[in-house]
C-alpha positions as CSV (number, residue, x, y, z in Angstrom):
1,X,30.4,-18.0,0.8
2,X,26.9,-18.6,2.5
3,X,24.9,-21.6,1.5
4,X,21.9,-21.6,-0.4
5,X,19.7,-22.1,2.7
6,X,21.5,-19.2,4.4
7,X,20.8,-16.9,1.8
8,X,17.3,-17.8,1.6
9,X,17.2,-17.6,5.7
10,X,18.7,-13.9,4.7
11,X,16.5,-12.9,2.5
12,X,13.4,-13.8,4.3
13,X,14.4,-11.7,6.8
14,X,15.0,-8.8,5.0
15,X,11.9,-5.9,4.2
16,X,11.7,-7.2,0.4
17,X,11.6,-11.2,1.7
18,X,8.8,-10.6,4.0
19,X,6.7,-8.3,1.8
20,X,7.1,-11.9,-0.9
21,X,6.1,-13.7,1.7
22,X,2.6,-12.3,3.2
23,X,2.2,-12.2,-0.7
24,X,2.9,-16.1,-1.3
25,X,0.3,-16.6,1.4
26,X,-2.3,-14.9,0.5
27,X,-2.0,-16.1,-2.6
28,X,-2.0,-20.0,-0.8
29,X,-5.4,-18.9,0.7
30,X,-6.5,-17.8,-2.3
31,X,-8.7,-20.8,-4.0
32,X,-8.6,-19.9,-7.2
33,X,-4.7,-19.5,-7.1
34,X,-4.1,-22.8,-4.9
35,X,-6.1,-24.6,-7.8
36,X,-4.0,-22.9,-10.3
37,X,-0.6,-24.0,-8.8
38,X,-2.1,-27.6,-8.1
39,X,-2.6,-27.5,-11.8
40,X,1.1,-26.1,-12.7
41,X,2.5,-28.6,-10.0
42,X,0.9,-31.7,-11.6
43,X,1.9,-30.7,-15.3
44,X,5.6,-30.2,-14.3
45,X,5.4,-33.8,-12.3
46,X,4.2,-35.7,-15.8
47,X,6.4,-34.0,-18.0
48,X,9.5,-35.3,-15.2
C-alpha cells in the first residue's frame, strides 16, 4: 500500500490534481483569499 506522500505525489500528477492545483494558486495570489486563509489559519492555531 502506497504512503500518504505517494498518493499525494499521484494525485498531483494526475488531470484532476493539476486542475486543484492552478486553482489553489490563484487563489494564493488572490489578496482577498490569502487574507481570508491568514484569518482561518490563525483561528485554528488559538483554538490548538
Amino acid at each position: 500500500m502506497p504512503s500518504v506522500i505517494q498518493r499525494i505525489k499521484q494525485y498531483t500528477r494526475s488531470p484532476q490534481g493539476r486542475r486543484t492545483v492552478e486553482q489553489a494558486r490563484r487563489a494564493a495570489s488572490d489578496p482577498r483569499r490569502r487574507a481570508q486563509a491568514k484569518r482561518l489559519l490563525s483561528k485554528w492555531r488559538t483554538r490548538r
